[in-house]
Structure formats: C-alpha cells, structure tokens
N, CA, C and O atoms as a GROMACS GRO file, in nm:
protein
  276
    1UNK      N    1  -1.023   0.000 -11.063
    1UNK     CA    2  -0.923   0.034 -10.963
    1UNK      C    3  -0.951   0.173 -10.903
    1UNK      O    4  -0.945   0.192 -10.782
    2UNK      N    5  -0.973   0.246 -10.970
    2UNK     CA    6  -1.036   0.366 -10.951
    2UNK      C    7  -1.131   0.394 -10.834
    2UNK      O    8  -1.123   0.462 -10.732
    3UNK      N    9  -1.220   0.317 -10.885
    3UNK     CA   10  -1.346   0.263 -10.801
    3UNK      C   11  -1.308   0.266 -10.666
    3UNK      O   12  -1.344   0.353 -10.587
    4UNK      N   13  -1.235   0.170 -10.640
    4UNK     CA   14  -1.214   0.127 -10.522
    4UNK      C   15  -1.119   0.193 -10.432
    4UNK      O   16  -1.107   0.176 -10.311
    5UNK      N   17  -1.060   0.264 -10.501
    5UNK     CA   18  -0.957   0.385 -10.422
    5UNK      C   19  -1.032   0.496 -10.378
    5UNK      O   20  -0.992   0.565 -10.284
    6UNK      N   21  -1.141   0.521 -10.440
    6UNK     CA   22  -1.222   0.626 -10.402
    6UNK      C   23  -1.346   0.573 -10.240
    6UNK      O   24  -1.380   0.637 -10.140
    7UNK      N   25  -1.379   0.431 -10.288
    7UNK     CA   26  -1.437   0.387 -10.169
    7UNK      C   27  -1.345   0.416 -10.037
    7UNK      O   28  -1.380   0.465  -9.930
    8UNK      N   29  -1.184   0.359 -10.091
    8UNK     CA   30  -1.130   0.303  -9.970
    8UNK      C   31  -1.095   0.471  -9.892
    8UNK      O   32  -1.067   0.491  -9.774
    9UNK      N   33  -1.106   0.553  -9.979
    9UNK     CA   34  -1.090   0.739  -9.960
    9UNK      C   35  -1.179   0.770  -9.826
    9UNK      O   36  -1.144   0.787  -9.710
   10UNK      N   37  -1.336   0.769  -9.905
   10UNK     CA   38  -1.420   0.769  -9.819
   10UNK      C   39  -1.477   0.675  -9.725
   10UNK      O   40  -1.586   0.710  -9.678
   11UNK      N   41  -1.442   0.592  -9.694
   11UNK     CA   42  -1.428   0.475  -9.615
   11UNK      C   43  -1.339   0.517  -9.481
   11UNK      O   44  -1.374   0.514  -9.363
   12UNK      N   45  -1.224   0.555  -9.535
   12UNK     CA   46  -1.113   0.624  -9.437
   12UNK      C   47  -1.174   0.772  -9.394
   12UNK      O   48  -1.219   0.785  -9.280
   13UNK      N   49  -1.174   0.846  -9.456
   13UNK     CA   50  -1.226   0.990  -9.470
   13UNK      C   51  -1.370   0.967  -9.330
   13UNK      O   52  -1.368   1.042  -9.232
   14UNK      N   53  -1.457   0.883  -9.342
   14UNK     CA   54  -1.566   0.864  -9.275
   14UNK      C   55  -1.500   0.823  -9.099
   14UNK      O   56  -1.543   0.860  -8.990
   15UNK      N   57  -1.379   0.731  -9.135
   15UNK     CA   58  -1.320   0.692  -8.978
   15UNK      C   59  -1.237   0.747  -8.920
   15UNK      O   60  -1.190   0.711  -8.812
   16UNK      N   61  -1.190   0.892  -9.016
   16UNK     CA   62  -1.055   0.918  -8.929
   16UNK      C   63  -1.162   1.108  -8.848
   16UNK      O   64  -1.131   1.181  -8.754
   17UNK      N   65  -1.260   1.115  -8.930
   17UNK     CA   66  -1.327   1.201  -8.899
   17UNK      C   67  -1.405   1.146  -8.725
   17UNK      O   68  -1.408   1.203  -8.616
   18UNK      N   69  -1.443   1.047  -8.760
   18UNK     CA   70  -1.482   0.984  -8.608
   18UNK      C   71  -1.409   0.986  -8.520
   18UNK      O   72  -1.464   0.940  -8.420
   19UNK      N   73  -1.299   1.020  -8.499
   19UNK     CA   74  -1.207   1.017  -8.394
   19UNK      C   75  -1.201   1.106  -8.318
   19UNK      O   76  -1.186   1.219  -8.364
   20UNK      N   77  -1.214   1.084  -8.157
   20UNK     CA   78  -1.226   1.177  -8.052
   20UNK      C   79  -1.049   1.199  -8.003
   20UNK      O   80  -1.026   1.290  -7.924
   21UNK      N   81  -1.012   1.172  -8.019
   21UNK     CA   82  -0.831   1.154  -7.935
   21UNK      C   83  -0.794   1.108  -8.006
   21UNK      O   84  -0.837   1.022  -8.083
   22UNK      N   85  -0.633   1.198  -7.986
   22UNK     CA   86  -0.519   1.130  -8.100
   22UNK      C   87  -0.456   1.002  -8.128
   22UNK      O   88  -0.405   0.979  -8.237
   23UNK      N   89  -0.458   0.929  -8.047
   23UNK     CA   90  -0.430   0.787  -8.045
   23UNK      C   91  -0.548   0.727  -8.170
   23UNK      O   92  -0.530   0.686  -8.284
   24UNK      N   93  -0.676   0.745  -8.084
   24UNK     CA   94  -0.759   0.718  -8.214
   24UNK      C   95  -0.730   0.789  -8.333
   24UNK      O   96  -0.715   0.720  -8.434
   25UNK      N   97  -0.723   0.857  -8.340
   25UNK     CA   98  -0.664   0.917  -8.502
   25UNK      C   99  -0.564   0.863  -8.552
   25UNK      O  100  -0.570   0.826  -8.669
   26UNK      N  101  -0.481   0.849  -8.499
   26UNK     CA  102  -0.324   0.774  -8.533
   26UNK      C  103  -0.392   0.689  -8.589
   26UNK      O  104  -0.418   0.698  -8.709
   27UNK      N  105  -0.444   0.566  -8.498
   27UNK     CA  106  -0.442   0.484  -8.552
   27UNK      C  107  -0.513   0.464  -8.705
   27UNK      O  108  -0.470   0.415  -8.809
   28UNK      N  109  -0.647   0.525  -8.665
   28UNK     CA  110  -0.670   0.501  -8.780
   28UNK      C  111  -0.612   0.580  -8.882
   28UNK      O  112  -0.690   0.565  -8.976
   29UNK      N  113  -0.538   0.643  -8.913
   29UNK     CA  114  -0.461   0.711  -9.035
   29UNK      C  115  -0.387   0.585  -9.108
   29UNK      O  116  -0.373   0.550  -9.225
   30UNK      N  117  -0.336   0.522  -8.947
   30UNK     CA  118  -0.200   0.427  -9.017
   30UNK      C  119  -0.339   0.347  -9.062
   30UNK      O  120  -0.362   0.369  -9.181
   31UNK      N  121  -0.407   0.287  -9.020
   31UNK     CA  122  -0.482   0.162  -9.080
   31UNK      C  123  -0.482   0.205  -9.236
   31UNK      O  124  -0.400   0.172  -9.322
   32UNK      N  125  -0.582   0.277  -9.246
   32UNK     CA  126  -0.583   0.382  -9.368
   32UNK      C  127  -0.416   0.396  -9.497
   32UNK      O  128  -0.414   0.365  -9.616
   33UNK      N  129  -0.325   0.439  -9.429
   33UNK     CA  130  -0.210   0.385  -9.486
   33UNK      C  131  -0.147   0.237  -9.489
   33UNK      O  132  -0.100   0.166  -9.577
   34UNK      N  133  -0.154   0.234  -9.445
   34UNK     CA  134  -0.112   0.031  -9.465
   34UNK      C  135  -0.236  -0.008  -9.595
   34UNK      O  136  -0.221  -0.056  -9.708
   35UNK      N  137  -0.316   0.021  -9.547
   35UNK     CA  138  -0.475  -0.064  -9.657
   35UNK      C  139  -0.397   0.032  -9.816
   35UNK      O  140  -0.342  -0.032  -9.906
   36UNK      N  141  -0.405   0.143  -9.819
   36UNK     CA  142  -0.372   0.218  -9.924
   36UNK      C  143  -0.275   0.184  -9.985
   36UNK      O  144  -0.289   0.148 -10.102
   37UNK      N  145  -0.180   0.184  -9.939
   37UNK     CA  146  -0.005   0.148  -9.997
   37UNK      C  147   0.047   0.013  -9.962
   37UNK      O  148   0.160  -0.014 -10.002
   38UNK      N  149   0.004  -0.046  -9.916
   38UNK     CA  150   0.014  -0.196  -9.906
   38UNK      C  151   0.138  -0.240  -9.874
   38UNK      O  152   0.206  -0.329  -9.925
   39UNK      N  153   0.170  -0.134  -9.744
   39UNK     CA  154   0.294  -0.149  -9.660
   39UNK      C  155   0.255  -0.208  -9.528
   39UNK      O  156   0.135  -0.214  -9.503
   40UNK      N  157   0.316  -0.239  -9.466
   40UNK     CA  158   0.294  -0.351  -9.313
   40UNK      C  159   0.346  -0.252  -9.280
   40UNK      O  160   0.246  -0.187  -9.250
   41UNK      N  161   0.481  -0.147  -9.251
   41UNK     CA  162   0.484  -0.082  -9.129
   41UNK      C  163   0.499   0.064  -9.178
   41UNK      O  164   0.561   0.118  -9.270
   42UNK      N  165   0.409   0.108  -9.070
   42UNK     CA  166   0.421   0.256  -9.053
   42UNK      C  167   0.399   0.329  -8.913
   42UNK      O  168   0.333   0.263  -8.832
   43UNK      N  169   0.444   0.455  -8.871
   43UNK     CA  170   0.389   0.509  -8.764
   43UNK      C  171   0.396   0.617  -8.795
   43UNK      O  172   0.444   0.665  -8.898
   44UNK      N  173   0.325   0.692  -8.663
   44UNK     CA  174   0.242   0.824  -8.674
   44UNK      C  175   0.340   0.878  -8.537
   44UNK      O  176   0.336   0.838  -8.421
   45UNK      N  177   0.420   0.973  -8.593
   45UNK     CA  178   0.483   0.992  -8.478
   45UNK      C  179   0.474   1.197  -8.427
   45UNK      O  180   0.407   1.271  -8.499
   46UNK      N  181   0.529   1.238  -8.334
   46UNK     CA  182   0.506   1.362  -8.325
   46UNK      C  183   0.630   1.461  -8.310
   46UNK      O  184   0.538   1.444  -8.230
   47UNK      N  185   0.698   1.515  -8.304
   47UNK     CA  186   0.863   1.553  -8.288
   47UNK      C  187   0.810   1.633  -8.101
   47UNK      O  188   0.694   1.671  -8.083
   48UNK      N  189   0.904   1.641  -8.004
   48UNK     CA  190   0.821   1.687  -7.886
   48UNK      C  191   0.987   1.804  -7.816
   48UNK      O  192   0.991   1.839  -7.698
   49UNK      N  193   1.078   1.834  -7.901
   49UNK     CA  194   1.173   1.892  -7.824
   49UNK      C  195   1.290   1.936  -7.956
   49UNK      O  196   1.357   1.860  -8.027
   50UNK      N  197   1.285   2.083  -7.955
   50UNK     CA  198   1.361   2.129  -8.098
   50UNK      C  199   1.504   2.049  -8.124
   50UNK      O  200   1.563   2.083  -8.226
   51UNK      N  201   1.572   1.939  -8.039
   51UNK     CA  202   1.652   1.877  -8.046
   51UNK      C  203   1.643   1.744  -8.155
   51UNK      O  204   1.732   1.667  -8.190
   52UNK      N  205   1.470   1.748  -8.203
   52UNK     CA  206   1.452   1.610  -8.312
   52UNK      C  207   1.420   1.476  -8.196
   52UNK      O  208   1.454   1.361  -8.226
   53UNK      N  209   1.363   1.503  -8.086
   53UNK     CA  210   1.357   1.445  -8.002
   53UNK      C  211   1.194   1.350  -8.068
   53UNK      O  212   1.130   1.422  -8.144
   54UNK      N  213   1.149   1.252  -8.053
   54UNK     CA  214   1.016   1.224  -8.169
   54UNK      C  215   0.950   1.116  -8.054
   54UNK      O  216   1.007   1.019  -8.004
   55UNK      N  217   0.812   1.165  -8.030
   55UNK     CA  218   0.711   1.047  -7.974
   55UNK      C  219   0.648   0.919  -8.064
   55UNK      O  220   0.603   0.951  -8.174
   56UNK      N  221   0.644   0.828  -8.040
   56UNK     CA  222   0.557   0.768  -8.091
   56UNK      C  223   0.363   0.734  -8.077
   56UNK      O  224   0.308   0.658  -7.997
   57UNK      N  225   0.311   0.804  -8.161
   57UNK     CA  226   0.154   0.825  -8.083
   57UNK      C  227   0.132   0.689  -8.123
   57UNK      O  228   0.060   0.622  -8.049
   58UNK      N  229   0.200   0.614  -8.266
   58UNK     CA  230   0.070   0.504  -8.270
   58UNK      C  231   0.184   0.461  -8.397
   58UNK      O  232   0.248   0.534  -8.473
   59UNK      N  233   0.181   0.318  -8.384
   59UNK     CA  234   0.238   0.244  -8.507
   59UNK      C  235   0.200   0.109  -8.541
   59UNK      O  236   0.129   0.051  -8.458
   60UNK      N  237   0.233   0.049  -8.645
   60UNK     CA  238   0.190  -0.079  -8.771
   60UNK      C  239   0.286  -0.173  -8.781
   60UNK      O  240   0.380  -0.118  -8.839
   61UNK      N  241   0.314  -0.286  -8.756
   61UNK     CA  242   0.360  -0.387  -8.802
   61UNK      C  243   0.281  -0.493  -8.891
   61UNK      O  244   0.200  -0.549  -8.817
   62UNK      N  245   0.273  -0.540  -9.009
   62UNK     CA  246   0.228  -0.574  -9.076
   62UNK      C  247   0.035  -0.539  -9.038
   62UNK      O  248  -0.057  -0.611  -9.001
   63UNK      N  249   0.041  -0.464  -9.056
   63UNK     CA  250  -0.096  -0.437  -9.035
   63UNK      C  251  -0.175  -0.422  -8.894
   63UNK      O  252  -0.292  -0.395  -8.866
   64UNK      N  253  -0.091  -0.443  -8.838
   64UNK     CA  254  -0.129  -0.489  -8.640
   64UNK      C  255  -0.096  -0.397  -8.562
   64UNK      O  256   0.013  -0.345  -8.585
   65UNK      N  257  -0.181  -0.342  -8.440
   65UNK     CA  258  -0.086  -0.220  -8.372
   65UNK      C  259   0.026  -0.263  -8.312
   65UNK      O  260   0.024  -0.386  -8.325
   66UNK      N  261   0.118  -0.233  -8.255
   66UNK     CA  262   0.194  -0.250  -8.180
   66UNK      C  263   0.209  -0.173  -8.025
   66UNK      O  264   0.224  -0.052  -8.010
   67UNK      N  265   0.205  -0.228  -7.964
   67UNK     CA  266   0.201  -0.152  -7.798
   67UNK      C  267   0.325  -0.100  -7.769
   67UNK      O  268   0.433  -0.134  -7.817
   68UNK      N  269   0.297  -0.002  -7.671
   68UNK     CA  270   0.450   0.081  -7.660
   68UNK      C  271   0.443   0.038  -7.490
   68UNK      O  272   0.363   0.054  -7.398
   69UNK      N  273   0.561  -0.019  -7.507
   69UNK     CA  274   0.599  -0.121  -7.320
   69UNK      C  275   0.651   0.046  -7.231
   69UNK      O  276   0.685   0.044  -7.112
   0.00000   0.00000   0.00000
C-alpha cells in the first residue's frame, strides 16, 4: 500500500508540475485528490473579494470535470 501511494505521489507530483495555467493545475490537483482519497467530489476554488466572495477555477463530480455554464 505504501508502494503505491508513493507512485501515485510522484505520478501526481510529475503532472501537476507540468502545468502551464491555473485551470490546468486545478485540475490536475483535483484529479490527484479524487485518485488519493477516493472521493468523487471536490473543487479547487479561489476566494476573489474580502466579503468571502469564492471563484470556482476547476471542480470533480465523481471523478469527471464539470463545466462552469
């Protein structure tokens, strides 16, 4: 188990480093979290206005991106 947490480390570690733009990063973080914790939803969000006002850069439904309409 070990093993393979360390692959799935540097596996991630290798793709989130590849990323030119934050969208690409998002995403792959969440991929990276979903595979790790073996949750279907998560997002990567940003706070944008001292009111708690929050963007969404990039999010997970069972493993899938989801598009922002």
């Amino acid at each position: 188990m070990a093993e393979q947490r360390l692959d799935l480390i540097l596996e991630c570690a290798e793709a989130i480093n590849a990323a030119t733009e934050m969208t690409e990063l998002a995403g792959r973080v969440l991929d990276a979290v979903c595979r790790g914790t073996g949750f279907g939803r998560a997002a990567f969000i940003r706070q944008i206005s001292a009111a708690g006002e929050v963007e969404v850069i990039a999010s997970r439904i069972d493993g899938e991106p989801v598009t922002q309409d």
